[in-house]
C-alpha beads as a LAMMPS data file, in Angstrom:
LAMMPS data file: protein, C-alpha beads

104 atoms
103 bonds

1 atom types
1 bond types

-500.0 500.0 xlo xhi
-500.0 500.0 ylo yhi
-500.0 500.0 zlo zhi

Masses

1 110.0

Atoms # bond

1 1 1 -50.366 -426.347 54.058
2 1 1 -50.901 -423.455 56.273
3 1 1 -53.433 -423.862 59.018
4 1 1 -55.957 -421.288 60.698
5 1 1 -58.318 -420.951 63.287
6 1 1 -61.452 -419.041 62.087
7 1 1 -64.539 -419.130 62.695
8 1 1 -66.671 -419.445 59.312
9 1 1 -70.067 -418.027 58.214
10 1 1 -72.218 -419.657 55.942
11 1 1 -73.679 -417.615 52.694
12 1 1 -72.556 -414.046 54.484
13 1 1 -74.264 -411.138 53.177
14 1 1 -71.322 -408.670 53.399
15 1 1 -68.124 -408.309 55.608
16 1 1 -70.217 -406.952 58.293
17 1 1 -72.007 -409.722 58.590
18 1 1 -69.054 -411.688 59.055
19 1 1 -68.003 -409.357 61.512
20 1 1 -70.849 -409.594 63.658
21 1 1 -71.879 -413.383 63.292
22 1 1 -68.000 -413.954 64.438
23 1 1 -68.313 -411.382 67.446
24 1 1 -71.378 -413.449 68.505
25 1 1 -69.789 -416.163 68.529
26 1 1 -66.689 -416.769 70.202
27 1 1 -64.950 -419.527 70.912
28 1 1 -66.350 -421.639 67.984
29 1 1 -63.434 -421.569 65.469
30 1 1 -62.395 -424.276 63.756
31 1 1 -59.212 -425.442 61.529
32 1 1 -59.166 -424.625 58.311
33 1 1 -56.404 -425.373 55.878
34 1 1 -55.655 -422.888 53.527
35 1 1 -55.095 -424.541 50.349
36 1 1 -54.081 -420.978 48.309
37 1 1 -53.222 -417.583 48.718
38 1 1 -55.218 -415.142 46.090
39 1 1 -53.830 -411.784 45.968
40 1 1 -56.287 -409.613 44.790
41 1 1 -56.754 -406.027 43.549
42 1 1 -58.278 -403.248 46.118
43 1 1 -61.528 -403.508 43.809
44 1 1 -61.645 -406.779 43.968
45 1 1 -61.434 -407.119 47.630
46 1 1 -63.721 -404.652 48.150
47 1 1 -66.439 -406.424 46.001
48 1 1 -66.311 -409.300 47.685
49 1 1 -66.856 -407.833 51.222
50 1 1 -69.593 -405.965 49.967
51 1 1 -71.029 -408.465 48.089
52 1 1 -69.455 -412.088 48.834
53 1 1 -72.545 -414.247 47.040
54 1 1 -71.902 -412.749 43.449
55 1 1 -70.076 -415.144 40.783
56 1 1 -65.821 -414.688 41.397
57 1 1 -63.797 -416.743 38.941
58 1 1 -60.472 -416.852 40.879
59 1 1 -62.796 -418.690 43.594
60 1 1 -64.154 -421.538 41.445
61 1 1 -63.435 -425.542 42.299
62 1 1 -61.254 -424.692 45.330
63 1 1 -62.560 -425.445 49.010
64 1 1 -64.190 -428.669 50.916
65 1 1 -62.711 -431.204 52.147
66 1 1 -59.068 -432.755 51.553
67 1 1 -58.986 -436.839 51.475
68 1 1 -58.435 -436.924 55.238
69 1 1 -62.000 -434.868 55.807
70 1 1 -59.975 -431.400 56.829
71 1 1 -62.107 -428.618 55.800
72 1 1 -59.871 -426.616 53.342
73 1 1 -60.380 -422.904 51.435
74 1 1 -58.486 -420.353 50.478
75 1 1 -56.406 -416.682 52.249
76 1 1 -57.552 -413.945 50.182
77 1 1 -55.010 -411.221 50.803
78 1 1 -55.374 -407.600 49.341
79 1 1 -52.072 -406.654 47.319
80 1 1 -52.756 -402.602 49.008
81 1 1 -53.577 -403.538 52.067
82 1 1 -51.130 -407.011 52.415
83 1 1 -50.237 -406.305 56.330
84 1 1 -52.609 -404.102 57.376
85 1 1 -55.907 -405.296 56.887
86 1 1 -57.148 -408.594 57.886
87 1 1 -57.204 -411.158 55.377
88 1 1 -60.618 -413.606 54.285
89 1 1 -60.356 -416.890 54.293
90 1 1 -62.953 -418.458 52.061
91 1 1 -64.181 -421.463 51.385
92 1 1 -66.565 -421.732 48.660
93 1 1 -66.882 -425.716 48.582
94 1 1 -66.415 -425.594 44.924
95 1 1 -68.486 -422.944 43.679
96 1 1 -67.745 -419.364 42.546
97 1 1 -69.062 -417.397 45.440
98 1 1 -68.018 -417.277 49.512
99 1 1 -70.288 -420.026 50.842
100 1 1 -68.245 -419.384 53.696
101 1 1 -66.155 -416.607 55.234
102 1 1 -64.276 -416.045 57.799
103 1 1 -61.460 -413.046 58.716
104 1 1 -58.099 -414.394 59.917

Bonds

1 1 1 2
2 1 2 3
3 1 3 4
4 1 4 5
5 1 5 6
6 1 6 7
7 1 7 8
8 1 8 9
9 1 9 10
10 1 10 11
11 1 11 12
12 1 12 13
13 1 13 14
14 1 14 15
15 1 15 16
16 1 16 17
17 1 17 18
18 1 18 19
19 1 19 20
20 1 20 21
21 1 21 22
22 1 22 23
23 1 23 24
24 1 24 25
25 1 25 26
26 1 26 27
27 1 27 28
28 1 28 29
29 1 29 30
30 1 30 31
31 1 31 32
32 1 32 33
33 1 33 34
34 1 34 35
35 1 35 36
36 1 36 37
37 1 37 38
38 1 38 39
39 1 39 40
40 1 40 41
41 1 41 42
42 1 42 43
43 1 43 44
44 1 44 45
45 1 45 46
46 1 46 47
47 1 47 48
48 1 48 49
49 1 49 50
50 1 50 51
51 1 51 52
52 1 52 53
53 1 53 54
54 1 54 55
55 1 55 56
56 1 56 57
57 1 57 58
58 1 58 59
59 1 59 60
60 1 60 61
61 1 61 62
62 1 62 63
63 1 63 64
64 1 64 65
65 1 65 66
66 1 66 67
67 1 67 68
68 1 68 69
69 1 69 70
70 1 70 71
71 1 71 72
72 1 72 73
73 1 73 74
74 1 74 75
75 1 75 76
76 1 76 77
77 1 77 78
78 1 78 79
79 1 79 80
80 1 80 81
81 1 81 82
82 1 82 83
83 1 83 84
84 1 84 85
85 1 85 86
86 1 86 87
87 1 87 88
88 1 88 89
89 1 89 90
90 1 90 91
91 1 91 92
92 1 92 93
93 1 93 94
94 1 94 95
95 1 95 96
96 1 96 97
97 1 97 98
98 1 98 99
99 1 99 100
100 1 100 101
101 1 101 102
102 1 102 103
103 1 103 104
């Protein structure tokens, strides 16, 4: 599994949010292990930076914790954007929404 150090905000209310929290707080990044990449869609990758709390299907039952207690989520990449724009790592601890974001 690949590993990252991000710093992850709980229940964001849109990619600025994320932005700022992370800018205010530096130095506090932890390892997360990403347990799948998503590629998404430009319109989907917009929707969830805009709005990161509504329902997302492709985000359902992944995140937590692995057996050892690592915090896991998953690298949602933008197929249009792969290597240009920075990618969100989200872990939503089983649910359908970004409990927690980060931006690797």
């Amino acid at each position: 599994m690949k590993k990252v150090n991000v710093f992850m905000v709980r229940k964001p209310s849109d990619i600025e949010d994320v932005i700022s929290t992370t800018k205010a707080n530096p130095g506090k990044e932890r390892e997360v292990l990403i347990s799948e990449i998503i590629l998404v869609n430009k319109a989907a990758f917009n929707a969830l930076c805009e709005n990161p709390l509504a329902d997302y299907d492709f985000l359902s039952g992944k995140g937590g914790t692995d057996k050892h207690g690592n915090l896991t989520a998953v690298e949602v990449v933008c197929t249009e954007f792969a290597g240009i724009m920075k990618r969100l790592i989200i872990n939503p601890e089983g649910s359908s929404y970004c409990r927690y974001m980060g931006i690797a």
